[in-house]
Backbone as XML, in Angstrom:
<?xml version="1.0"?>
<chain id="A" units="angstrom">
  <residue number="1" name="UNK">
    <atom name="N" x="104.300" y="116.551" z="104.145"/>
    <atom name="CA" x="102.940" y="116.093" z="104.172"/>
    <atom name="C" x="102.010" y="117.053" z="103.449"/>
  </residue>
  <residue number="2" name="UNK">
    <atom name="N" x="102.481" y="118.144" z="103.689"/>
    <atom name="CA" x="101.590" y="119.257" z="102.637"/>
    <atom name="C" x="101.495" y="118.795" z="101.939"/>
  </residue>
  <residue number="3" name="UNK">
    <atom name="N" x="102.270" y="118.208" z="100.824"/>
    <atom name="CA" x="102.089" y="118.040" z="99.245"/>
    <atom name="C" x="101.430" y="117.063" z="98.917"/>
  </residue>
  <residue number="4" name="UNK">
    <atom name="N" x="101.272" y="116.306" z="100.012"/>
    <atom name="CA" x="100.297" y="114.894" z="99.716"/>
    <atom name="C" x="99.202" y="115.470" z="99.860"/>
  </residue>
  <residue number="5" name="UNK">
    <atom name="N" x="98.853" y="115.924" z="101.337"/>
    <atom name="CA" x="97.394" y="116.407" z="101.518"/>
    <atom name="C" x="96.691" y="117.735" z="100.236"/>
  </residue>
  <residue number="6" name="UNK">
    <atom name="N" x="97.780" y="118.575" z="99.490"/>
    <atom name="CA" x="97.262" y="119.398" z="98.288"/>
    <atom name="C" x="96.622" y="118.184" z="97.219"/>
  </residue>
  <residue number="7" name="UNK">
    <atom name="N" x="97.232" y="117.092" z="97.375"/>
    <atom name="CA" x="96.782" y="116.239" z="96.299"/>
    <atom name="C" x="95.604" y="115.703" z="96.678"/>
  </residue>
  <residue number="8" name="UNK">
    <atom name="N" x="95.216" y="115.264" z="98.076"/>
    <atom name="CA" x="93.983" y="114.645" z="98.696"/>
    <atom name="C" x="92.983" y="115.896" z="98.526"/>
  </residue>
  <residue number="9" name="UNK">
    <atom name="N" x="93.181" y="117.045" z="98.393"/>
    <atom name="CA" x="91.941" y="118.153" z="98.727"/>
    <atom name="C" x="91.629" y="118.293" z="96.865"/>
  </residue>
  <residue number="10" name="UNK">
    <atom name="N" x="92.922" y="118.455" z="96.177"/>
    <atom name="CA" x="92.368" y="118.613" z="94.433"/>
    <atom name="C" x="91.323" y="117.188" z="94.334"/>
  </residue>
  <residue number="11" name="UNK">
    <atom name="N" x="91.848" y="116.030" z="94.981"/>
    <atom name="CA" x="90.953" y="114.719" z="94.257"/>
    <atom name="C" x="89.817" y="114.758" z="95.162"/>
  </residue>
  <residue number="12" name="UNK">
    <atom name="N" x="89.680" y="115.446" z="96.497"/>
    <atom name="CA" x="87.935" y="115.771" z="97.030"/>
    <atom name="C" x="87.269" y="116.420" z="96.167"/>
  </residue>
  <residue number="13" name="UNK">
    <atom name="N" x="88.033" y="117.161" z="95.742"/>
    <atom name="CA" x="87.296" y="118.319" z="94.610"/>
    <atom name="C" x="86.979" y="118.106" z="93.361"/>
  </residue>
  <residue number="14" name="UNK">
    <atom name="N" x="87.562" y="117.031" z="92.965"/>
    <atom name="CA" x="87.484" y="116.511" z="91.338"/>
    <atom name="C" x="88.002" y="117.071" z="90.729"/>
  </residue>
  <residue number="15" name="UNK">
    <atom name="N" x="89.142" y="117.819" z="91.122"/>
    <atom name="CA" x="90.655" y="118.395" z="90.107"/>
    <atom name="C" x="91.227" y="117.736" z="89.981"/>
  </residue>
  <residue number="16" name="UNK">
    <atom name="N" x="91.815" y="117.986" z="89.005"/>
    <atom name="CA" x="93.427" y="117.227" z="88.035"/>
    <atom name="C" x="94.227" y="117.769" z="89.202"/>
  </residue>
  <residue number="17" name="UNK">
    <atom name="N" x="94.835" y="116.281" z="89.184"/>
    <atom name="CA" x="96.128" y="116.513" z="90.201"/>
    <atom name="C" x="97.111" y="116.710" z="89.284"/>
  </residue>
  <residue number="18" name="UNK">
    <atom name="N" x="98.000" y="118.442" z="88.915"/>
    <atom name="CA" x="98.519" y="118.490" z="87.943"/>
    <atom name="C" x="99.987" y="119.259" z="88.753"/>
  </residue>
  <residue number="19" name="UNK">
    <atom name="N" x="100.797" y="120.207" z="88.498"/>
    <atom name="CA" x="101.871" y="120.695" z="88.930"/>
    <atom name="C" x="101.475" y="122.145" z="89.480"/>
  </residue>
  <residue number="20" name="UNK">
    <atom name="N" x="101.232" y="122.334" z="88.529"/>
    <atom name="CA" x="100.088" y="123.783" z="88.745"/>
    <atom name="C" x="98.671" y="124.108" z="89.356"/>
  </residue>
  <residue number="21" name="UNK">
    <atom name="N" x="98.085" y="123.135" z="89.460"/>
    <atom name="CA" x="97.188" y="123.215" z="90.829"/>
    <atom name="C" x="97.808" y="122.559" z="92.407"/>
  </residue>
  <residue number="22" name="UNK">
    <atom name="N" x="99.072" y="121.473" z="92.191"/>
    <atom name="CA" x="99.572" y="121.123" z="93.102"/>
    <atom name="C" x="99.957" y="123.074" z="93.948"/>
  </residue>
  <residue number="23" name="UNK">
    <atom name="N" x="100.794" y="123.284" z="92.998"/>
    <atom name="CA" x="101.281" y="124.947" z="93.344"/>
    <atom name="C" x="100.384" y="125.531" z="93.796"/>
  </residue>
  <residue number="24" name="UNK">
    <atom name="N" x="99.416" y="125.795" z="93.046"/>
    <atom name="CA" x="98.118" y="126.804" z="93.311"/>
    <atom name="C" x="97.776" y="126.602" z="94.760"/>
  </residue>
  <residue number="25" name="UNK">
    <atom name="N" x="97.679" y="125.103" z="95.571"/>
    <atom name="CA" x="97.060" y="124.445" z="96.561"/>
    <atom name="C" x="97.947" y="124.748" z="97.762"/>
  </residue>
  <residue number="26" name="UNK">
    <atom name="N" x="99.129" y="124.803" z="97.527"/>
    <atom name="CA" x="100.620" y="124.757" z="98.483"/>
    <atom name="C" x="100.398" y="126.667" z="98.817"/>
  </residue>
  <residue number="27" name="UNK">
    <atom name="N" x="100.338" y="127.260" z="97.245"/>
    <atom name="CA" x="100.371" y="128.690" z="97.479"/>
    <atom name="C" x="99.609" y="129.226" z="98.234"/>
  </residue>
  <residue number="28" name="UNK">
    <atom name="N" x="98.271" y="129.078" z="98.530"/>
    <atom name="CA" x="97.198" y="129.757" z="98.512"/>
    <atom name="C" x="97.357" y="129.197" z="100.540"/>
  </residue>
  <residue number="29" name="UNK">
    <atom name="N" x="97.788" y="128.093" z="100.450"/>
    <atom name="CA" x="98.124" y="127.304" z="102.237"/>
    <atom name="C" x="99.012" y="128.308" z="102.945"/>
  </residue>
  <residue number="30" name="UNK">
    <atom name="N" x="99.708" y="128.954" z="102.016"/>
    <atom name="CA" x="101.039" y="129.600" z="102.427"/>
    <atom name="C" x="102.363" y="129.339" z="102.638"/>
  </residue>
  <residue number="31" name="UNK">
    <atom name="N" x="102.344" y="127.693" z="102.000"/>
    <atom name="CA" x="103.543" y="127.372" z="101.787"/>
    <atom name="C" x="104.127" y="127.496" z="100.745"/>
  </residue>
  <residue number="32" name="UNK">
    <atom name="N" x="105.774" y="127.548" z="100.458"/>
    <atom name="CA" x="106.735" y="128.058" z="99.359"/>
    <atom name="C" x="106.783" y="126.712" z="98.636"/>
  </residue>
  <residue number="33" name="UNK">
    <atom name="N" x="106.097" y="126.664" z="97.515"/>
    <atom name="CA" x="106.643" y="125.295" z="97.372"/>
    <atom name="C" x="108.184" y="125.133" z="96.384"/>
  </residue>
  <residue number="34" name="UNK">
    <atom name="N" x="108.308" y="123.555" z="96.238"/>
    <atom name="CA" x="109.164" y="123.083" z="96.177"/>
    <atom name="C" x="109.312" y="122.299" z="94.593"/>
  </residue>
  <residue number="35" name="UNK">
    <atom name="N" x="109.466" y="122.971" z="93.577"/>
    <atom name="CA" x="109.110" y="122.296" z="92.121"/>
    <atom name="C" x="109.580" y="121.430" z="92.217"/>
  </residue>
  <residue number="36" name="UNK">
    <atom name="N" x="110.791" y="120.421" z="92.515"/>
    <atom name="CA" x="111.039" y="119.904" z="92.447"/>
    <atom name="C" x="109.996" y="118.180" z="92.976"/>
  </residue>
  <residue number="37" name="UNK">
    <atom name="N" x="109.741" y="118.807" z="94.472"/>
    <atom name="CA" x="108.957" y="118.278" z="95.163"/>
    <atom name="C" x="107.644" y="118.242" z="94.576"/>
  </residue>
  <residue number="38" name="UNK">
    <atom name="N" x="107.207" y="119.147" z="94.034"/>
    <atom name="CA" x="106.002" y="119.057" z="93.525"/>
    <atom name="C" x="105.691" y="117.753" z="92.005"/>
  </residue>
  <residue number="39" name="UNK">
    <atom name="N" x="106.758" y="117.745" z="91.510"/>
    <atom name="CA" x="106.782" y="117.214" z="90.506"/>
    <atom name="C" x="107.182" y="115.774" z="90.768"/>
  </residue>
  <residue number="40" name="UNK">
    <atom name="N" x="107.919" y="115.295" z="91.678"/>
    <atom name="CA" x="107.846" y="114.129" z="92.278"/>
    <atom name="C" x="106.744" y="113.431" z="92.595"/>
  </residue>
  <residue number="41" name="UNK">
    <atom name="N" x="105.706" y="114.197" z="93.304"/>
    <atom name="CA" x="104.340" y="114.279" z="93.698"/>
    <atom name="C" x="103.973" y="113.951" z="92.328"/>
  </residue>
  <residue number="42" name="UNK">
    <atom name="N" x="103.554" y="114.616" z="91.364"/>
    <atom name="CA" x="102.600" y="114.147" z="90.785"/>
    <atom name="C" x="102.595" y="113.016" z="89.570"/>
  </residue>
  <residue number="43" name="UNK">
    <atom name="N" x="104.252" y="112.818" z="89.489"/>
    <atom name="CA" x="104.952" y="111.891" z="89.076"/>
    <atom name="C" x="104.656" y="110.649" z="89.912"/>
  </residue>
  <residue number="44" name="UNK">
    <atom name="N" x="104.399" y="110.771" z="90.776"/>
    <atom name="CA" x="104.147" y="109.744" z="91.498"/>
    <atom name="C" x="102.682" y="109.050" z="91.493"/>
  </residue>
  <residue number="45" name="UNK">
    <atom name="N" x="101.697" y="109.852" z="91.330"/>
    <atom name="CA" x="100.755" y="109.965" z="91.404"/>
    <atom name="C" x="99.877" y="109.640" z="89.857"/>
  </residue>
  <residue number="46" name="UNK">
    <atom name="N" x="100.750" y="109.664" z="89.222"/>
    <atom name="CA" x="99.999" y="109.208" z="87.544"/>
    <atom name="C" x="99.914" y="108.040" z="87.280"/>
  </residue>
  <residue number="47" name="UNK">
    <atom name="N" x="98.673" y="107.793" z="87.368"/>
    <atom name="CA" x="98.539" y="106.640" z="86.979"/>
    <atom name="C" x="97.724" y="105.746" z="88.214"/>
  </residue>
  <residue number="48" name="UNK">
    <atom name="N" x="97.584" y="106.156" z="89.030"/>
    <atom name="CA" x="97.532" y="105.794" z="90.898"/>
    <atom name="C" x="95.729" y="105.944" z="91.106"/>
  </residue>
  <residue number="49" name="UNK">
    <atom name="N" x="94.501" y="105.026" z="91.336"/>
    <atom name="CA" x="93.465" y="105.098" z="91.365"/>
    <atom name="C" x="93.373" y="105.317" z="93.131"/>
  </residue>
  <residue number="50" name="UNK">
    <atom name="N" x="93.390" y="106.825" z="93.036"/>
    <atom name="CA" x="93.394" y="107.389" z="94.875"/>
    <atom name="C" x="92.453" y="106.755" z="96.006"/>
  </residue>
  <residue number="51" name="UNK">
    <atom name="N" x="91.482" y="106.448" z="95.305"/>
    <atom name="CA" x="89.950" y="105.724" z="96.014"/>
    <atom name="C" x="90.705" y="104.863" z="96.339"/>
  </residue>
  <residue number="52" name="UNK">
    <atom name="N" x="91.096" y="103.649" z="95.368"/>
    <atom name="CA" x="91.480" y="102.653" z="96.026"/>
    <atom name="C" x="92.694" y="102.409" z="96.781"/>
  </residue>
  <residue number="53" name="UNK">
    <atom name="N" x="93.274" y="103.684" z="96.771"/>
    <atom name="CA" x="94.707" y="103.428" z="97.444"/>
    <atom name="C" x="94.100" y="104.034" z="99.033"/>
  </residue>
  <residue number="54" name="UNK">
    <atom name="N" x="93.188" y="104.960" z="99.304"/>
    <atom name="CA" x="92.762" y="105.273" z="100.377"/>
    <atom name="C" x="91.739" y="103.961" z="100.526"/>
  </residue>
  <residue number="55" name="UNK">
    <atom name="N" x="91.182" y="103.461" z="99.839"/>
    <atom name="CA" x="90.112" y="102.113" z="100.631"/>
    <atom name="C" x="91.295" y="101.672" z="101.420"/>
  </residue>
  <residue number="56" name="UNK">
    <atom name="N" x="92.311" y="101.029" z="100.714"/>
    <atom name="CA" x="93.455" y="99.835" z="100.920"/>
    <atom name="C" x="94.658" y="100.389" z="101.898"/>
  </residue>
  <residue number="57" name="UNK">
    <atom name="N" x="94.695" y="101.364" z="102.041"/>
    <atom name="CA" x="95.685" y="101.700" z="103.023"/>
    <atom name="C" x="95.384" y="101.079" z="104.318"/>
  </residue>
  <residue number="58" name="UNK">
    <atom name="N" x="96.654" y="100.750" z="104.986"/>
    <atom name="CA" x="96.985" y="100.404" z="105.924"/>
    <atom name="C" x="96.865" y="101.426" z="107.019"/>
  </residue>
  <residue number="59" name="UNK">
    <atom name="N" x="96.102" y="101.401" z="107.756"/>
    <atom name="CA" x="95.898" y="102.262" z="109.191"/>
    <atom name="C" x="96.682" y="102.109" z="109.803"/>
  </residue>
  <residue number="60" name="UNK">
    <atom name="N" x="97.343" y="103.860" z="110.311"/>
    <atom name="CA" x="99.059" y="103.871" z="110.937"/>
    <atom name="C" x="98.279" y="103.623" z="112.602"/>
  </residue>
  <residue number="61" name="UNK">
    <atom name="N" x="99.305" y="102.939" z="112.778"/>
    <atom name="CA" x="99.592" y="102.834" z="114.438"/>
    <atom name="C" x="99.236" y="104.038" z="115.164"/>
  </residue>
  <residue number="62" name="UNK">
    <atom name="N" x="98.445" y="103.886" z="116.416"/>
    <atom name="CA" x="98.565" y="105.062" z="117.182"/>
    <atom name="C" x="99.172" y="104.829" z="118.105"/>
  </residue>
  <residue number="63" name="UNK">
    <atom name="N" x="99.231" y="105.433" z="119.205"/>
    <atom name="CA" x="99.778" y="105.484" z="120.148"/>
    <atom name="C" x="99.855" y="104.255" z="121.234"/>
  </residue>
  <residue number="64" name="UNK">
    <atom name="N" x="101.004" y="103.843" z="121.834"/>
    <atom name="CA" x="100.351" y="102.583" z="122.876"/>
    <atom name="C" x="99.137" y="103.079" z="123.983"/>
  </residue>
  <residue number="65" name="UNK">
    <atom name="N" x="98.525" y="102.398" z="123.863"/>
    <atom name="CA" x="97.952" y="102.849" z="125.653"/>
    <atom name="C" x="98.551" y="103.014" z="126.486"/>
  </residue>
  <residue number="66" name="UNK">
    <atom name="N" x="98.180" y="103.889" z="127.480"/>
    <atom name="CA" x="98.696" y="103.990" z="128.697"/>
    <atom name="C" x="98.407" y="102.865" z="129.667"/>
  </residue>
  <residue number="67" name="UNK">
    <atom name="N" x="98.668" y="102.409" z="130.685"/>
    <atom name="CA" x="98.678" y="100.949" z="131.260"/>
    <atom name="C" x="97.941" y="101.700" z="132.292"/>
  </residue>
  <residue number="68" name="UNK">
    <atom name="N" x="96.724" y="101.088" z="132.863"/>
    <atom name="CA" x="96.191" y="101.989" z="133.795"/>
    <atom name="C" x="97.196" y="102.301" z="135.116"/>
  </residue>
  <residue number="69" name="UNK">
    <atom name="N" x="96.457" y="103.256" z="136.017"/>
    <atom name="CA" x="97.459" y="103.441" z="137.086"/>
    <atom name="C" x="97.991" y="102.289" z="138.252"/>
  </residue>
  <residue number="70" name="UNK">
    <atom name="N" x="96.288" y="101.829" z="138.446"/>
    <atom name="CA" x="96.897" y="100.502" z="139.448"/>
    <atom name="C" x="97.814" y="99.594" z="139.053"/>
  </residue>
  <residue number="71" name="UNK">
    <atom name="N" x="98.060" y="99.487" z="138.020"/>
    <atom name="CA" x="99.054" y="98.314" z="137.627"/>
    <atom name="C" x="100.627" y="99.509" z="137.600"/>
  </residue>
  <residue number="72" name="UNK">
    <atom name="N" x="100.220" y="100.134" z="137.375"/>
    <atom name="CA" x="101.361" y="100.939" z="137.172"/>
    <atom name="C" x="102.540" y="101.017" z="138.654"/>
  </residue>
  <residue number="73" name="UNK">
    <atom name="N" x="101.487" y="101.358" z="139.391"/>
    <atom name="CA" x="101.616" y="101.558" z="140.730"/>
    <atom name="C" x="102.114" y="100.152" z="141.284"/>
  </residue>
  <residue number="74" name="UNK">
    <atom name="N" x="101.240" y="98.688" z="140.824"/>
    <atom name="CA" x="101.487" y="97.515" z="141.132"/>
    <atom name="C" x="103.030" y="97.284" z="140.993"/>
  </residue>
  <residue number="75" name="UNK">
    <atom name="N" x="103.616" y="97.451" z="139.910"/>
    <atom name="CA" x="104.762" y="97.178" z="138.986"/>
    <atom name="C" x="105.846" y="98.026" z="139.822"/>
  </residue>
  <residue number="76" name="UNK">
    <atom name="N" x="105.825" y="99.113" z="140.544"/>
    <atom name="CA" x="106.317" y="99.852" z="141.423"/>
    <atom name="C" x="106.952" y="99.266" z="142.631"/>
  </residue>
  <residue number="77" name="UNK">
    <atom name="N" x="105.154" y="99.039" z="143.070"/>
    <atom name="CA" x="105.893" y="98.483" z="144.602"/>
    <atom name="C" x="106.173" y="97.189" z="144.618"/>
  </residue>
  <residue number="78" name="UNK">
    <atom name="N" x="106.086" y="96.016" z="143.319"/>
    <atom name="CA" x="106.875" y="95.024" z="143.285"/>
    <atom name="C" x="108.560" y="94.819" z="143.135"/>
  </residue>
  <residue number="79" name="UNK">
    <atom name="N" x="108.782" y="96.053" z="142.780"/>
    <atom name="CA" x="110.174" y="96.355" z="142.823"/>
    <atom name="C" x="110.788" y="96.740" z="143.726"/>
  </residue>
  <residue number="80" name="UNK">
    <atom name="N" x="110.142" y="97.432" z="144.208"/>
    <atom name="CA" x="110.551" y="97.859" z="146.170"/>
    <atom name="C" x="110.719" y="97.071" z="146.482"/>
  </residue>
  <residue number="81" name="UNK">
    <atom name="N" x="109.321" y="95.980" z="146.213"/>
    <atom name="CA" x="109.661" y="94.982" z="147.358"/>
    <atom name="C" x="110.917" y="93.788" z="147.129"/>
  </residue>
  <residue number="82" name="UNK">
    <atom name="N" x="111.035" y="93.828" z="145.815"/>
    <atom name="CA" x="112.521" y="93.075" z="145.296"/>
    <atom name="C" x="113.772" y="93.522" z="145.792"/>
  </residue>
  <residue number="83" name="UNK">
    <atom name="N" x="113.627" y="94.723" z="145.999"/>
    <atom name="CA" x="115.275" y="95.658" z="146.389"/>
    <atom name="C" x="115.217" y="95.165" z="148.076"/>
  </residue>
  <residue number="84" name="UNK">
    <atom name="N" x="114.151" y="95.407" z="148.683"/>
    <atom name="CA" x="113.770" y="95.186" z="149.728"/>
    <atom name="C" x="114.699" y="93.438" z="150.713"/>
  </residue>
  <residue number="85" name="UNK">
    <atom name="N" x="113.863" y="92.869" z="149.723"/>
    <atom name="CA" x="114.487" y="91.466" z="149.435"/>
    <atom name="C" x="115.721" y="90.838" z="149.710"/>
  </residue>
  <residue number="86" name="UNK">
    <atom name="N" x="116.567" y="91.539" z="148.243"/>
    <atom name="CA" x="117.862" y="91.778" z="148.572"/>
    <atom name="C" x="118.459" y="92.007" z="149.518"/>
  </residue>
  <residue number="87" name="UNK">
    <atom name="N" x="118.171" y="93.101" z="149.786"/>
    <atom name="CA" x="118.824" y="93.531" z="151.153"/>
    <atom name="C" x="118.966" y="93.053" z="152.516"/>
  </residue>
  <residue number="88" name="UNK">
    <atom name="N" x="117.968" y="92.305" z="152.622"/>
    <atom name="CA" x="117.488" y="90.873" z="153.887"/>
    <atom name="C" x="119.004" y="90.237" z="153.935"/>
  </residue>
  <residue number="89" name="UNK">
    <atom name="N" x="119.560" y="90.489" z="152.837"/>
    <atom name="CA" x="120.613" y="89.295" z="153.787"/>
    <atom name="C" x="121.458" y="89.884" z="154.554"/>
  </residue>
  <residue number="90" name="UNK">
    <atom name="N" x="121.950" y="88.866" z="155.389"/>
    <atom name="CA" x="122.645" y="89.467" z="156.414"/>
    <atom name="C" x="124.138" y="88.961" z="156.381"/>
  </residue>
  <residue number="91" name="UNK">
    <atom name="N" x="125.105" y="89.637" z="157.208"/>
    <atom name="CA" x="126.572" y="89.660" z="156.830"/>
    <atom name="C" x="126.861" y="88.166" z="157.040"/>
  </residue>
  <residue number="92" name="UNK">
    <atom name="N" x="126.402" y="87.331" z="158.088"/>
    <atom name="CA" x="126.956" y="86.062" z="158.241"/>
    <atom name="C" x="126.270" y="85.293" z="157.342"/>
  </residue>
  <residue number="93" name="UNK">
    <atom name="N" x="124.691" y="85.590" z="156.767"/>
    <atom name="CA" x="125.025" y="85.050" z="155.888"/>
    <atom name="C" x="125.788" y="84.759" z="154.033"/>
  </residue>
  <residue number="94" name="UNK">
    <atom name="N" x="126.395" y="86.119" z="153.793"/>
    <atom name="CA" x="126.876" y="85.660" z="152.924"/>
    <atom name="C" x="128.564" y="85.665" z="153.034"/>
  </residue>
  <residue number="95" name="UNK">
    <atom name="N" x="128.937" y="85.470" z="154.467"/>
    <atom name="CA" x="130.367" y="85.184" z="154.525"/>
    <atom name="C" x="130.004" y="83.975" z="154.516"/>
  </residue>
  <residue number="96" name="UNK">
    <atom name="N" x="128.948" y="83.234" z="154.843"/>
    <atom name="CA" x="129.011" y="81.654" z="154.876"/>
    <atom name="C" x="128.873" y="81.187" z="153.173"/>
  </residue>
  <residue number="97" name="UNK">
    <atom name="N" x="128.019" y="82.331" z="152.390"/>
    <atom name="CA" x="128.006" y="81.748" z="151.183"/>
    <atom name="C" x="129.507" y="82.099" z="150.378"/>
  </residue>
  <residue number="98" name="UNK">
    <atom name="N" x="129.944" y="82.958" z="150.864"/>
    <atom name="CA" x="132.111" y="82.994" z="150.287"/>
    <atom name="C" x="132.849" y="82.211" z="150.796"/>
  </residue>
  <residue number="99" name="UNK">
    <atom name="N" x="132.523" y="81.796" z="151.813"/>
    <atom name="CA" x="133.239" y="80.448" z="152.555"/>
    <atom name="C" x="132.815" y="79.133" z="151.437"/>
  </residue>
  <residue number="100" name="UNK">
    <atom name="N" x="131.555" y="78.975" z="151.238"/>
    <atom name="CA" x="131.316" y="77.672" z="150.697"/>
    <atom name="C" x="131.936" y="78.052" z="149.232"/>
  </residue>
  <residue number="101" name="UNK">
    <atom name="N" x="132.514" y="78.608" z="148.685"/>
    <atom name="CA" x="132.596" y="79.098" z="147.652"/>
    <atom name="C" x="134.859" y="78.656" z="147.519"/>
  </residue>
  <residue number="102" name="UNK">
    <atom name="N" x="135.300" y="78.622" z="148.542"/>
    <atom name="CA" x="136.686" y="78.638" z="148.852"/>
    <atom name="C" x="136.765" y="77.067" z="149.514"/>
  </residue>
  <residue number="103" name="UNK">
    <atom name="N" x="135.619" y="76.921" z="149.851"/>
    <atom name="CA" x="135.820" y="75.731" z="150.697"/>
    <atom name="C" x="136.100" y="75.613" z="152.400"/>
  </residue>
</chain>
């Protein structure tokens, strides 16, 4: 992400997004850069009208919400009360439901 954001701070500034200010931008951050990487970057970047690629970008997803607590809590003890449930039955009745089951 460094190398993108060196390119977003040269085009705040009205620099040439070039290889050597990409460097200059990475260096001065304190990161080692990566010529290779760097040159991908700006290879990428020629030709690319930044304004409009930042108007037009797609806004990343944030985070889900958190579901407030009462429901949270709701969703809880509806499950208790399901296990709860279950457990209600009693031995005669489900020897009667294995019986109907054999005949």
């Amino acid at each position: 992400m460094e190398y993108v954001y060196s390119a977003l701070i040269l085009h705040a500034a009205g620099k040439e997004i070039n290889e050597a200010s990409v460097t200059e931008i990475l260096k001065a951050a304190g990161v080692k850069p990566d010529a290779t990487r760097v040159k991908a970057l700006t290879a990428a970047l020629d030709g690319v009208n930044i304004e409009e690629a930042i108007a037009t970008a797609v806004a990343m997803p944030g985070p889900a919400a958190a579901a407030p607590a009462g429901k949270a809590e709701e969703k809880k003890e509806e499950k208790k009360e399901e296990k709860k449930e279950e457990k209600k039955v009693t031995e005669e009745e489900a020897a009667a439901g294995l019986s109907a089951l054999f005949g």
